[in-house]
N, CA, C, O and CB atoms as a CASP TS submission, in Angstrom:
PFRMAT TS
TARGET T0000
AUTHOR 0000-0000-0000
METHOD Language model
MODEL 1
PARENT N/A
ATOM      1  N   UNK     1      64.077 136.254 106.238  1.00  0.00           N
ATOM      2  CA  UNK     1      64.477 135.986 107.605  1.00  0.00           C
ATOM      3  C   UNK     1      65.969 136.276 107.751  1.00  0.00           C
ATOM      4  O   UNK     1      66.776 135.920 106.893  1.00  0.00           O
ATOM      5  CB  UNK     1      64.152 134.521 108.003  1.00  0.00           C
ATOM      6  N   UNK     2      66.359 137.018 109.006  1.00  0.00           N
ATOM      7  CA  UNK     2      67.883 137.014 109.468  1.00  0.00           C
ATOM      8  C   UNK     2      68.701 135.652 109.374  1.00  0.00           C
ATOM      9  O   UNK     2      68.255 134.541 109.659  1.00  0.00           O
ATOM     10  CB  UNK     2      67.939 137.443 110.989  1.00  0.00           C
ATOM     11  N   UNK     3      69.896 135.927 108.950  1.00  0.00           N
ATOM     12  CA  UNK     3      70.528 134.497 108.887  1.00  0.00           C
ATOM     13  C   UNK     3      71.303 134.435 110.798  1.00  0.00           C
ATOM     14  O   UNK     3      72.109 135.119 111.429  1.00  0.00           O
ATOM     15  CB  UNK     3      72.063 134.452 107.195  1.00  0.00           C
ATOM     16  N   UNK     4      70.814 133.722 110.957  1.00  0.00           N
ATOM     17  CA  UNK     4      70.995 133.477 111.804  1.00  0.00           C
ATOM     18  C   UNK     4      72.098 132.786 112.924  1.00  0.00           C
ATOM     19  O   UNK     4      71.929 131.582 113.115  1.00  0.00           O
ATOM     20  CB  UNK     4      70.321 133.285 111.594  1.00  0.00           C
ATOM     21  N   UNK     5      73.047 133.348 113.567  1.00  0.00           N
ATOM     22  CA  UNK     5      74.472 133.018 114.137  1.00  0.00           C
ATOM     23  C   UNK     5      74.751 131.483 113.749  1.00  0.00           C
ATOM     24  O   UNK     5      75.498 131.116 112.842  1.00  0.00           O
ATOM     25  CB  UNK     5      74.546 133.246 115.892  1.00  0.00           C
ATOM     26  N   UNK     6      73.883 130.515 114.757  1.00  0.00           N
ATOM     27  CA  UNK     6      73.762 128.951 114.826  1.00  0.00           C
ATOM     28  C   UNK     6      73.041 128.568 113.168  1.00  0.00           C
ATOM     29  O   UNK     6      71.866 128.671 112.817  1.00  0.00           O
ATOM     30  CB  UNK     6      72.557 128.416 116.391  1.00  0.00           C
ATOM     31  N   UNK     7      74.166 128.138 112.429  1.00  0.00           N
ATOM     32  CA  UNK     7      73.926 127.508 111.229  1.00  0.00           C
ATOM     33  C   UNK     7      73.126 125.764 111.457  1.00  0.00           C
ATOM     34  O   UNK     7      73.837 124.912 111.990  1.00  0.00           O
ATOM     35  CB  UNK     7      75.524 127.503 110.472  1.00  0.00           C
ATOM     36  N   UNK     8      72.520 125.599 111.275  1.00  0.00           N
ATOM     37  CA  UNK     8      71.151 124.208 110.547  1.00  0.00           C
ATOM     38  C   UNK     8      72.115 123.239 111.336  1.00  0.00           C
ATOM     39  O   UNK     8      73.282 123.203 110.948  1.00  0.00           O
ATOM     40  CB  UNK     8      70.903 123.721 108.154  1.00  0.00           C
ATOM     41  N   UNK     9      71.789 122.547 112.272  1.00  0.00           N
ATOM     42  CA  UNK     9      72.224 121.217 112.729  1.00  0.00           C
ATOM     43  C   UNK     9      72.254 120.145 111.849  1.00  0.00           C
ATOM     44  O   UNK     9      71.195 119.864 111.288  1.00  0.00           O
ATOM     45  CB  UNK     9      71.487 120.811 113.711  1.00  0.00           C
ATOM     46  N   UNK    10      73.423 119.366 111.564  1.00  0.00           N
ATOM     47  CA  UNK    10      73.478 118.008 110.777  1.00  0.00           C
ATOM     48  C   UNK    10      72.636 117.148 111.343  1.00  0.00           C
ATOM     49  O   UNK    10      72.106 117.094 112.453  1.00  0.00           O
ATOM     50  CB  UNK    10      74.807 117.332 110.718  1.00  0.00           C
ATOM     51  N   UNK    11      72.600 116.400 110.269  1.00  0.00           N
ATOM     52  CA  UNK    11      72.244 114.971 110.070  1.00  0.00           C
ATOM     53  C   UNK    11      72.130 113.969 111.622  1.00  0.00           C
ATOM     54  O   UNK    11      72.842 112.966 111.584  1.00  0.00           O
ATOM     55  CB  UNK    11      73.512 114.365 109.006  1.00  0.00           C
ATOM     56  N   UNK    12      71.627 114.090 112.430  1.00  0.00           N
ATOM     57  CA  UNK    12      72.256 112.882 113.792  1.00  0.00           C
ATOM     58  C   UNK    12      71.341 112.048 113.550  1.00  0.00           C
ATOM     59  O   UNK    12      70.648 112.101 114.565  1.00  0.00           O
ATOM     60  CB  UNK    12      72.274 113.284 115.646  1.00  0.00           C
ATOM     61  N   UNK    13      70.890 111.313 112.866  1.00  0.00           N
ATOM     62  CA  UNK    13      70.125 110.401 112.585  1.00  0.00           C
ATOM     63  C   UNK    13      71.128 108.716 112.980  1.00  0.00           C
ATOM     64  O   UNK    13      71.402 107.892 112.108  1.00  0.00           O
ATOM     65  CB  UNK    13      69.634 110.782 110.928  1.00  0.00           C
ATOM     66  N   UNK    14      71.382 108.621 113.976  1.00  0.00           N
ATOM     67  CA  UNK    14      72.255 106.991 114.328  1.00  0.00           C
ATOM     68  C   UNK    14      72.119 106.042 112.888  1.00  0.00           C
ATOM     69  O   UNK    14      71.112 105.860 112.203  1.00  0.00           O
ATOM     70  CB  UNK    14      71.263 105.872 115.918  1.00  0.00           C
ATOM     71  N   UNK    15      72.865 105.758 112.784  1.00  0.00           N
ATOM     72  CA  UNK    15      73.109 104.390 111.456  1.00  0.00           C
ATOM     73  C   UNK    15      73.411 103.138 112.372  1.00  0.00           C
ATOM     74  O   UNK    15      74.087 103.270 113.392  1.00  0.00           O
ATOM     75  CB  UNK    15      74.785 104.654 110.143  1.00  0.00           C
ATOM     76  N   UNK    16      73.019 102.218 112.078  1.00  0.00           N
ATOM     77  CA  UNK    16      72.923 101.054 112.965  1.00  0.00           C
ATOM     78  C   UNK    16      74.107 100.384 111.828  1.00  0.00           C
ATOM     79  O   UNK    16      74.082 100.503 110.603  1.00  0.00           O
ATOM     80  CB  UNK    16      71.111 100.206 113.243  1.00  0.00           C
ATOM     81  N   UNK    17      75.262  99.558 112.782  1.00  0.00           N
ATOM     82  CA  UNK    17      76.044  98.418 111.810  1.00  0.00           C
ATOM     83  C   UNK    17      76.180  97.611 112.428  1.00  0.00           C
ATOM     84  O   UNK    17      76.783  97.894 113.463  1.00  0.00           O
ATOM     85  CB  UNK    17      77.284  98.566 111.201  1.00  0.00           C
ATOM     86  N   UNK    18      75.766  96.159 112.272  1.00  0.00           N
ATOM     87  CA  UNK    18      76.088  95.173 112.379  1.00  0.00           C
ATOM     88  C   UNK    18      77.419  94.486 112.371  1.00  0.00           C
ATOM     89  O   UNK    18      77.778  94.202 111.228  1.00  0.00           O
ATOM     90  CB  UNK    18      75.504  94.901 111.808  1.00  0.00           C
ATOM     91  N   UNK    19      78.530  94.022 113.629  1.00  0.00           N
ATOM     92  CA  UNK    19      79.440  93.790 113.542  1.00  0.00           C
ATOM     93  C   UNK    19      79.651  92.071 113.556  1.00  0.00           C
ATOM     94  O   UNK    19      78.587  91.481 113.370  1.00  0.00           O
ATOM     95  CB  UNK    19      79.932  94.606 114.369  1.00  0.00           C
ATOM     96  N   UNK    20      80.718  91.278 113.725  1.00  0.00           N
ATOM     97  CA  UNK    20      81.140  90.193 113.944  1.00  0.00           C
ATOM     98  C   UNK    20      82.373  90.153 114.347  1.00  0.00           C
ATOM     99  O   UNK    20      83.166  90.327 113.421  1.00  0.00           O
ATOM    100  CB  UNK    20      80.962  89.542 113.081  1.00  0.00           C
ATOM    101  N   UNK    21      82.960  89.951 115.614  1.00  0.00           N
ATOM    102  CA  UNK    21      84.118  90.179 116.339  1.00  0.00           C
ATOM    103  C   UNK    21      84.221  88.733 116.856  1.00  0.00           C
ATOM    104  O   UNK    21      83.484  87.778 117.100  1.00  0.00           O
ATOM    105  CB  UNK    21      84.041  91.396 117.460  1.00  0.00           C
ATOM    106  N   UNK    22      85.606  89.095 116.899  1.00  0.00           N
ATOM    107  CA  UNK    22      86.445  87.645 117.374  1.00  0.00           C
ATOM    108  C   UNK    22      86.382  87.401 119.020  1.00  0.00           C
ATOM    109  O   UNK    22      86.375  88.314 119.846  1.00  0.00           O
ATOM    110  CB  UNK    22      88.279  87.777 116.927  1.00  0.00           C
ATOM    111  N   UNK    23      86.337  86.009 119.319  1.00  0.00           N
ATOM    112  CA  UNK    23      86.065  85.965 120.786  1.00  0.00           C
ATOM    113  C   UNK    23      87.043  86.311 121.783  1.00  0.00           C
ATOM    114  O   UNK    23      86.826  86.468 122.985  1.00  0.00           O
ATOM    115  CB  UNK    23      85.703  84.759 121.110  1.00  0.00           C
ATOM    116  N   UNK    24      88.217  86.424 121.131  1.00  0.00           N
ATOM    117  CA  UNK    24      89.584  87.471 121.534  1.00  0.00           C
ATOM    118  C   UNK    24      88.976  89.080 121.979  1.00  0.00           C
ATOM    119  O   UNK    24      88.789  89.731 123.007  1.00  0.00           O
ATOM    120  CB  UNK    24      90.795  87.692 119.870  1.00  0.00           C
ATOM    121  N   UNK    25      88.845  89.206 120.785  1.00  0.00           N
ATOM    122  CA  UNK    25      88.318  91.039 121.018  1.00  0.00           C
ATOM    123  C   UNK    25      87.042  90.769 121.656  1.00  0.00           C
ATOM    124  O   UNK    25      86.646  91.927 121.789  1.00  0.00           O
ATOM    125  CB  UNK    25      87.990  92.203 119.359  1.00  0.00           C
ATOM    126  N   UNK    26      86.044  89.972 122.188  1.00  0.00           N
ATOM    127  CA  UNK    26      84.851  90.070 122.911  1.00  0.00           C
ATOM    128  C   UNK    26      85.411  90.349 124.235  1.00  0.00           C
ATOM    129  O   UNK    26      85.077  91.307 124.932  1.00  0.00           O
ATOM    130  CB  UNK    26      83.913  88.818 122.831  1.00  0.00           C
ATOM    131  N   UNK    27      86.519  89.215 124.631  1.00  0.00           N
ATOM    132  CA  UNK    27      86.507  89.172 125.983  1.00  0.00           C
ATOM    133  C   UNK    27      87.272  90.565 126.033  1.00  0.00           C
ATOM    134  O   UNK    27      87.309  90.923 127.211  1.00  0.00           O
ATOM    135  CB  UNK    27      87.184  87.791 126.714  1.00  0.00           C
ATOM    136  N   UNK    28      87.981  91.609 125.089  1.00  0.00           N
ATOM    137  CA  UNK    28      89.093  92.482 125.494  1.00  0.00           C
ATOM    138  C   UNK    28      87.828  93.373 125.634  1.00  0.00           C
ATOM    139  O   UNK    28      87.763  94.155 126.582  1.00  0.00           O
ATOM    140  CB  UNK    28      90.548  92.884 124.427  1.00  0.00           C
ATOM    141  N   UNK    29      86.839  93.289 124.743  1.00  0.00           N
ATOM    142  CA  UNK    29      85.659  94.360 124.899  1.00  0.00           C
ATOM    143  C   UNK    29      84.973  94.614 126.456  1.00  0.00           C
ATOM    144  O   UNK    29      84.549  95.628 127.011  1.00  0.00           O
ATOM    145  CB  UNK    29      84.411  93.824 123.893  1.00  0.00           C
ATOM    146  N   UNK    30      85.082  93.123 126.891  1.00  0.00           N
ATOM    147  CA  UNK    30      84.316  92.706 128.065  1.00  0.00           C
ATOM    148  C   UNK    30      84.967  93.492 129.176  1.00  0.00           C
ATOM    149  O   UNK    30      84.333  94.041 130.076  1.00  0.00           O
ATOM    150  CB  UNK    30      84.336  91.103 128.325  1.00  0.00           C
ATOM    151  N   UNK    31      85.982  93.504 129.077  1.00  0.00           N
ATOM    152  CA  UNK    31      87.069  93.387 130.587  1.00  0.00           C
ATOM    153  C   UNK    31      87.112  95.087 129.991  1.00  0.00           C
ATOM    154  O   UNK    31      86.996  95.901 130.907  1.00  0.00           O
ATOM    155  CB  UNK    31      89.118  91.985 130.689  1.00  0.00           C
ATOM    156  N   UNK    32      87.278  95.750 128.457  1.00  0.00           N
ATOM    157  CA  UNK    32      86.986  97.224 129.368  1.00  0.00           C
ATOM    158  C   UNK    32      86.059  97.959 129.324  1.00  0.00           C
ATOM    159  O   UNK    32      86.283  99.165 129.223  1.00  0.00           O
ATOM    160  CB  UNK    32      87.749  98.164 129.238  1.00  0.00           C
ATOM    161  N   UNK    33      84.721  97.474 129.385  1.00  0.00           N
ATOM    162  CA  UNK    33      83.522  98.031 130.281  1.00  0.00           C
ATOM    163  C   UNK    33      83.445  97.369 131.228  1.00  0.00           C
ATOM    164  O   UNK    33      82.305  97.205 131.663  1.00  0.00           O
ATOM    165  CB  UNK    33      82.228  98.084 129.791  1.00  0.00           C
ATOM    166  N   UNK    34      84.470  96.772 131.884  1.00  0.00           N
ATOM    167  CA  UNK    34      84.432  96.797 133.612  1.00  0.00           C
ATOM    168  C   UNK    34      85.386  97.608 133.907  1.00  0.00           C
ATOM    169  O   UNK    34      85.692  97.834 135.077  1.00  0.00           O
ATOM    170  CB  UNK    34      84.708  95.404 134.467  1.00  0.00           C
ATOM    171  N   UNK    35      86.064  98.229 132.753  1.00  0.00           N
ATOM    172  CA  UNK    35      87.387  99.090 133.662  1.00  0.00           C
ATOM    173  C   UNK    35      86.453 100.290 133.526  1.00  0.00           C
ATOM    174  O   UNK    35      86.651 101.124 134.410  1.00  0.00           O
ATOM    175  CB  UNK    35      89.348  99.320 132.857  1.00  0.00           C
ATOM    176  N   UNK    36      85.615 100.563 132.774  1.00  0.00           N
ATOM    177  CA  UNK    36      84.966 101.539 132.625  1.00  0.00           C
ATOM    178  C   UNK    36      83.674 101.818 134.096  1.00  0.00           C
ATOM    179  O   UNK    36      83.453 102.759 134.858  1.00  0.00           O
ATOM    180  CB  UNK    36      84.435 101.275 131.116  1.00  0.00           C
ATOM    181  N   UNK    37      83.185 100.679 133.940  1.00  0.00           N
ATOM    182  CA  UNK    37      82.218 100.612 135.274  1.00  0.00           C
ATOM    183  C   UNK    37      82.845 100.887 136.524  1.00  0.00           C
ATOM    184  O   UNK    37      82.212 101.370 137.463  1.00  0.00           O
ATOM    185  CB  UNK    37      81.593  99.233 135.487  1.00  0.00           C
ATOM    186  N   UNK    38      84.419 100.521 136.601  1.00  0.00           N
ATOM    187  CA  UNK    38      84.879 100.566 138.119  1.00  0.00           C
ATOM    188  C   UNK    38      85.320 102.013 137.882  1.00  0.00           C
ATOM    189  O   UNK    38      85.356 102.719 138.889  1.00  0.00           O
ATOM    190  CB  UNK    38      86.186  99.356 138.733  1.00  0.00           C
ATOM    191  N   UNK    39      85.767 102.739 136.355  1.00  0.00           N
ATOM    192  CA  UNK    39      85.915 104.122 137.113  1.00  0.00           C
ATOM    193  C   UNK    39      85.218 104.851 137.028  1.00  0.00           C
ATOM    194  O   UNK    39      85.697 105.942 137.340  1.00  0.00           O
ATOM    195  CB  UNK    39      86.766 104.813 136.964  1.00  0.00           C
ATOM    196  N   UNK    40      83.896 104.908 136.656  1.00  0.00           N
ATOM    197  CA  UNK    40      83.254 105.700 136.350  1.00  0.00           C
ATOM    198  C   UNK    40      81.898 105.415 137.109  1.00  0.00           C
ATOM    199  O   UNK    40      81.081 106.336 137.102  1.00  0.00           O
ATOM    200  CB  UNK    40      83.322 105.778 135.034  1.00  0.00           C
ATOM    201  N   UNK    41      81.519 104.085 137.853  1.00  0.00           N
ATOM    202  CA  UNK    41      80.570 103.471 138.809  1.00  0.00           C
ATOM    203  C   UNK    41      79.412 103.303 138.248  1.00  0.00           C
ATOM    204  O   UNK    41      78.420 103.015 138.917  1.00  0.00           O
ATOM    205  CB  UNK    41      80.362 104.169 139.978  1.00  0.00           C
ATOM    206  N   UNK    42      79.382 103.451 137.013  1.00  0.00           N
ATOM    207  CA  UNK    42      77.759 103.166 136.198  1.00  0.00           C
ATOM    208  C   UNK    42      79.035 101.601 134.841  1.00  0.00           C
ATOM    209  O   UNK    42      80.165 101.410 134.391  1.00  0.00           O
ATOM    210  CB  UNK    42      76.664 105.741 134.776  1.00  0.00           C
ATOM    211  N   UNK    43      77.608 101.005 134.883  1.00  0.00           N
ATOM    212  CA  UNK    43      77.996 100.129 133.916  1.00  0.00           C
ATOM    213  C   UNK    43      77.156 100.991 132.284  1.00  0.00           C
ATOM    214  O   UNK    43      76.165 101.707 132.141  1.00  0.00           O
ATOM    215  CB  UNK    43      77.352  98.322 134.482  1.00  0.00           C
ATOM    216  N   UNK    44      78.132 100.461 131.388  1.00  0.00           N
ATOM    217  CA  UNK    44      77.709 100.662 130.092  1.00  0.00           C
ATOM    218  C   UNK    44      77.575  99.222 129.032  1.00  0.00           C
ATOM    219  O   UNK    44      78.297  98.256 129.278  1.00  0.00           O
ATOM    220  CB  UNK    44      78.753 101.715 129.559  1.00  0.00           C
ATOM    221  N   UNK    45      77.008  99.198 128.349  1.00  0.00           N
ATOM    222  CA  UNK    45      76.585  98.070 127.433  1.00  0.00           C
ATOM    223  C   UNK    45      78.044  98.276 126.370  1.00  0.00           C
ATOM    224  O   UNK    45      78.621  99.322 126.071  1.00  0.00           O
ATOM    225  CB  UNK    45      74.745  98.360 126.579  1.00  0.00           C
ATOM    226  N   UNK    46      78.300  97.091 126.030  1.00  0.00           N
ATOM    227  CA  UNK    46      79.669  97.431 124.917  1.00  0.00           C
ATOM    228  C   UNK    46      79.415  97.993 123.991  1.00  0.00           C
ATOM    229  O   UNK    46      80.118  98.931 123.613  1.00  0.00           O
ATOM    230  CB  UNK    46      80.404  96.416 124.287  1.00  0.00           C
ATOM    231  N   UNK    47      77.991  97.467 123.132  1.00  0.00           N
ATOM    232  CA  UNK    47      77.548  98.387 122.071  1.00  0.00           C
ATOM    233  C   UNK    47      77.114  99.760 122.377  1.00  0.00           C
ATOM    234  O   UNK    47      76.917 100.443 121.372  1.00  0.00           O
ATOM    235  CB  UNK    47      76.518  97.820 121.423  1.00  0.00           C
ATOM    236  N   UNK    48      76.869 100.469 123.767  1.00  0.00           N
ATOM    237  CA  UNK    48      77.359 101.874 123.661  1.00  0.00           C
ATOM    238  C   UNK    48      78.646 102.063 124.205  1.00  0.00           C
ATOM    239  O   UNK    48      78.503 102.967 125.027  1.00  0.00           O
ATOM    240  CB  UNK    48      76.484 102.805 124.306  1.00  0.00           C
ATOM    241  N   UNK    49      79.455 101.816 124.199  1.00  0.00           N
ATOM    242  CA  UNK    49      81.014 102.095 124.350  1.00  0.00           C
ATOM    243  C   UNK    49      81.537 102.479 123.115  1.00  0.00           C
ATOM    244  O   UNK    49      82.097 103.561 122.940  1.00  0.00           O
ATOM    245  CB  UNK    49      81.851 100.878 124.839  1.00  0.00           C
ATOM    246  N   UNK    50      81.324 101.372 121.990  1.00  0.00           N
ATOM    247  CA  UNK    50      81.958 101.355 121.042  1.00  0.00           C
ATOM    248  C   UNK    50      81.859 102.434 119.960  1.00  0.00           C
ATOM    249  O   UNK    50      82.784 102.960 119.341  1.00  0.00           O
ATOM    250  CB  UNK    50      81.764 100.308 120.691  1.00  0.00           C
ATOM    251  N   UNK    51      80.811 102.608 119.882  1.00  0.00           N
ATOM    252  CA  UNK    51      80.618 104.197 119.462  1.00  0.00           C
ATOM    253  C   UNK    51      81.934 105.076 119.807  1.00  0.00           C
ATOM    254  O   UNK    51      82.909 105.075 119.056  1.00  0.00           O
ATOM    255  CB  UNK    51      79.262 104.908 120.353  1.00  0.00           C
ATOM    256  N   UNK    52      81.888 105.720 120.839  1.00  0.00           N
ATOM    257  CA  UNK    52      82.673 106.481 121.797  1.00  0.00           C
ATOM    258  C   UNK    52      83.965 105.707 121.958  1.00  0.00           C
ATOM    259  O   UNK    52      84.579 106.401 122.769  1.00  0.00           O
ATOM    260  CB  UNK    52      81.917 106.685 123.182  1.00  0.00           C
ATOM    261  N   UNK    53      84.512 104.972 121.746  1.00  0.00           N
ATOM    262  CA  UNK    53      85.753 104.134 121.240  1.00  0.00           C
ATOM    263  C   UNK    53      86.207 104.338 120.250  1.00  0.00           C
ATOM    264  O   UNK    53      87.385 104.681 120.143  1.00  0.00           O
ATOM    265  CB  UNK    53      85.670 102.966 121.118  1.00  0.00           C
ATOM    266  N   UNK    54      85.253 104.158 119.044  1.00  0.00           N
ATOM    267  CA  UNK    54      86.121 104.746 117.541  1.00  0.00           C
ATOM    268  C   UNK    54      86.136 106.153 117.459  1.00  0.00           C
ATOM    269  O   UNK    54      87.058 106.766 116.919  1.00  0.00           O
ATOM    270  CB  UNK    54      85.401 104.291 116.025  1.00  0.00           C
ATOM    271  N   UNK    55      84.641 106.971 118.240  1.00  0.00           N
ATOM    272  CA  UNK    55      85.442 108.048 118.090  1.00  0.00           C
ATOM    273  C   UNK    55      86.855 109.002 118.857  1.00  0.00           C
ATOM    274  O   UNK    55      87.331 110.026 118.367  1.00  0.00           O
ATOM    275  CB  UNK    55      84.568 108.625 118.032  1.00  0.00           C
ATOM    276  N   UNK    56      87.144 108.586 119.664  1.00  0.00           N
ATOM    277  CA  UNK    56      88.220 108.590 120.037  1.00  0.00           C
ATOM    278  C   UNK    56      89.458 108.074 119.464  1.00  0.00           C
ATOM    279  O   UNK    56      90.530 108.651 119.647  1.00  0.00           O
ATOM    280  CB  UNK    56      88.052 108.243 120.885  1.00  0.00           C
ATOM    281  N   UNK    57      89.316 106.734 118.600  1.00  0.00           N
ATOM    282  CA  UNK    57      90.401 106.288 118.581  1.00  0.00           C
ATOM    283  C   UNK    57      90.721 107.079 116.665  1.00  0.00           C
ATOM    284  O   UNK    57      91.792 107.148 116.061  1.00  0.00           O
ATOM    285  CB  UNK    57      90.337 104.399 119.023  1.00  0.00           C
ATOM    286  N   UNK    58      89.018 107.644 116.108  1.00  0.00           N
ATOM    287  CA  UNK    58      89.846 108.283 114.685  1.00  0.00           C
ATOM    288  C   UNK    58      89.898 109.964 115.320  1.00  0.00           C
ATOM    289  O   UNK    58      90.224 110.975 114.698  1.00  0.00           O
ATOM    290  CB  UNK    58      88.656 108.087 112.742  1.00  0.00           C
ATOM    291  N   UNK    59      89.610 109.886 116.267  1.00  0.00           N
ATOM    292  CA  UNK    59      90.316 111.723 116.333  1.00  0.00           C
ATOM    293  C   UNK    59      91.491 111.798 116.888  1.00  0.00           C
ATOM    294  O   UNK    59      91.977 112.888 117.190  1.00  0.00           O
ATOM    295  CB  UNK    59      89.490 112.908 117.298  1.00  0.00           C
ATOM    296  N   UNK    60      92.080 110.704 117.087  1.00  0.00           N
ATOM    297  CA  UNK    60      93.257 110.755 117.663  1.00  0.00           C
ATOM    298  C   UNK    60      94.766 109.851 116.915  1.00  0.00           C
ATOM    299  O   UNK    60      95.863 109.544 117.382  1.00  0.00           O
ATOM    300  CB  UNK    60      92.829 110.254 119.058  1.00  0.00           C
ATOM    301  N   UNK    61      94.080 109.652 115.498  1.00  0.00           N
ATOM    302  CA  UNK    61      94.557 109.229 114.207  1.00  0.00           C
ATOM    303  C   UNK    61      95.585 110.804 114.031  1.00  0.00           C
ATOM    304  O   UNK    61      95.183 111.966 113.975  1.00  0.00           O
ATOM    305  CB  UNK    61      93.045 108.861 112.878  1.00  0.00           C
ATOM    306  N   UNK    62      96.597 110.418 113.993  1.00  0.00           N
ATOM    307  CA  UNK    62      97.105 111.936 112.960  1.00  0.00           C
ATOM    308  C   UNK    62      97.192 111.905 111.479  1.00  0.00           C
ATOM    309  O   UNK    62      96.912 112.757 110.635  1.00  0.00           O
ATOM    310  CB  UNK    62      98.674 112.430 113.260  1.00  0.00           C
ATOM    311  N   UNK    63      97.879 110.115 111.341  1.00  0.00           N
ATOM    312  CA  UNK    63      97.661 109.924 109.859  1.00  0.00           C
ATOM    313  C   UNK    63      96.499 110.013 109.243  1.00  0.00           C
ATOM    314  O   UNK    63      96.515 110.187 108.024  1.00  0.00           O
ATOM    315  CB  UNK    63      98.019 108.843 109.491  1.00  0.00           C
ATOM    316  N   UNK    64      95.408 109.928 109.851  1.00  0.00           N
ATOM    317  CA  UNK    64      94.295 109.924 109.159  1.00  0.00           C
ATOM    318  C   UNK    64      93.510 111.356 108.829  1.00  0.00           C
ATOM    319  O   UNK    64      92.925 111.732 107.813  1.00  0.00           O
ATOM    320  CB  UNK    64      93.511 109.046 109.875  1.00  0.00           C
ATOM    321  N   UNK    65      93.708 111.896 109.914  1.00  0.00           N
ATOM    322  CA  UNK    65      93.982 113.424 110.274  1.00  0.00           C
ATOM    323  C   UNK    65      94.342 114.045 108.879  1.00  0.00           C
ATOM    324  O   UNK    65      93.510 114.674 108.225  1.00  0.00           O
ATOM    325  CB  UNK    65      95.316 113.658 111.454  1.00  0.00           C
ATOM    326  N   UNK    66      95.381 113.874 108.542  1.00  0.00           N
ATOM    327  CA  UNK    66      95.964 114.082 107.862  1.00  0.00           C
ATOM    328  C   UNK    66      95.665 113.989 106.176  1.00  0.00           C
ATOM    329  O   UNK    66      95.766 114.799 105.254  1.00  0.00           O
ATOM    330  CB  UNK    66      96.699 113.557 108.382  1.00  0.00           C
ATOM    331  N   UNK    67      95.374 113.007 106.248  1.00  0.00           N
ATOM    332  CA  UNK    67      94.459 112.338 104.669  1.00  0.00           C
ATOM    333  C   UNK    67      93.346 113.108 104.893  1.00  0.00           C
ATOM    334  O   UNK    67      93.173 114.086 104.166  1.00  0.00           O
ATOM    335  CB  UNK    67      93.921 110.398 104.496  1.00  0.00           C
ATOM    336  N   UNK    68      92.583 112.862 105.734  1.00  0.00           N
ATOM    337  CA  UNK    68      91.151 113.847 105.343  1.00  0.00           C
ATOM    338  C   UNK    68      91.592 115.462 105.324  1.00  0.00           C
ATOM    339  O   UNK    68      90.670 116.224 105.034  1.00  0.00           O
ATOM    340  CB  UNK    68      89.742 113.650 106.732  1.00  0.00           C
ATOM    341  N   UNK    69      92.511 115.895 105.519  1.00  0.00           N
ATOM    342  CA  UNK    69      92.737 117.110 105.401  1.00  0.00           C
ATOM    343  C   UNK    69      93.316 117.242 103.815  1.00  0.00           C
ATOM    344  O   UNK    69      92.918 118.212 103.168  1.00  0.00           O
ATOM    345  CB  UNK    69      93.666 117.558 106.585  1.00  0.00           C
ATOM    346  N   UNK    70      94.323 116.208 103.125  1.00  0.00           N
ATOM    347  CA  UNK    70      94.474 116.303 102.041  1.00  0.00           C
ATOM    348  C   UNK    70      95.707 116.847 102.037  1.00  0.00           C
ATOM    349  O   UNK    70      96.271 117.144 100.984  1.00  0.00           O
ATOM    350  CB  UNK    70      93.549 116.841 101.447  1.00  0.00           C
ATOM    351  N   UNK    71      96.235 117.027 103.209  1.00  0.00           N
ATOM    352  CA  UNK    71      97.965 116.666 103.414  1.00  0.00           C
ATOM    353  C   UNK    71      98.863 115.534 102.936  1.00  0.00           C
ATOM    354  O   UNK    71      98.711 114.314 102.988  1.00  0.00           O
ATOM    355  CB  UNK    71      98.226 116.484 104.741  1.00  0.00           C
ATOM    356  N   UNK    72      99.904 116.342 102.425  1.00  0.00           N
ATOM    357  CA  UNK    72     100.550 115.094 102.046  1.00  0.00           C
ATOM    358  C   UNK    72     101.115 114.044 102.784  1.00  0.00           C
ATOM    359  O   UNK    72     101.304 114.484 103.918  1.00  0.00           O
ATOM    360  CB  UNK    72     101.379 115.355 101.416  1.00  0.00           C
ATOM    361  N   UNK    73     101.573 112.576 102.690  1.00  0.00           N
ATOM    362  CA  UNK    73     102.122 111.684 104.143  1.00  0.00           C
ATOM    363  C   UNK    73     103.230 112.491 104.370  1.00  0.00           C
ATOM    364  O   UNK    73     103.518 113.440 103.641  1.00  0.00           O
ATOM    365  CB  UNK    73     102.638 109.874 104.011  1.00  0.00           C
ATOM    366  N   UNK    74     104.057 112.052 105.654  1.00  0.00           N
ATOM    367  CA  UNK    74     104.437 112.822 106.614  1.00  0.00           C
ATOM    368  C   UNK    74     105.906 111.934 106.442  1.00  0.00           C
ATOM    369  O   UNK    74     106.868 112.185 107.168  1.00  0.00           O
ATOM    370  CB  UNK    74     103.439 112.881 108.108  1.00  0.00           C
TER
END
């Protein structure tokens, strides 16, 4: 068979983790999926936010960026 342009799709199989958060970070969780609901006019559940929260918050890591690249610190 031709090898074909679009190489084999990964793994998306969801991994489920079980968290335990402080009632500090609940209510900060709380208040922004309402900032989220008022700008965006759909409500979201926190446990799908949070997903889409870390990934944002490690692609926007440089230090970390950085380590997985195998750069030296900065």
């Amino acid at each position: 068979m031709a090898a074909l342009k679009l190489s084999k799709l990964p793994d998306r199989t969801p991994i489920k983790i079980g968290i335990a958060v402080l009632p500090e970070l609940h209510d900060r969780l709380e208040a922004y999926a309402a900032a989220y609901a008022d700008a965006y006019g759909t409500a979201e559940p926190i446990a799908e936010l949070i997903p889409a929260m870390l990934t944002v918050f490690l692609d926007s890591d440089r230090a970390f960026a950085r380590t997985r690249r195998g750069d030296p610190a900065s």
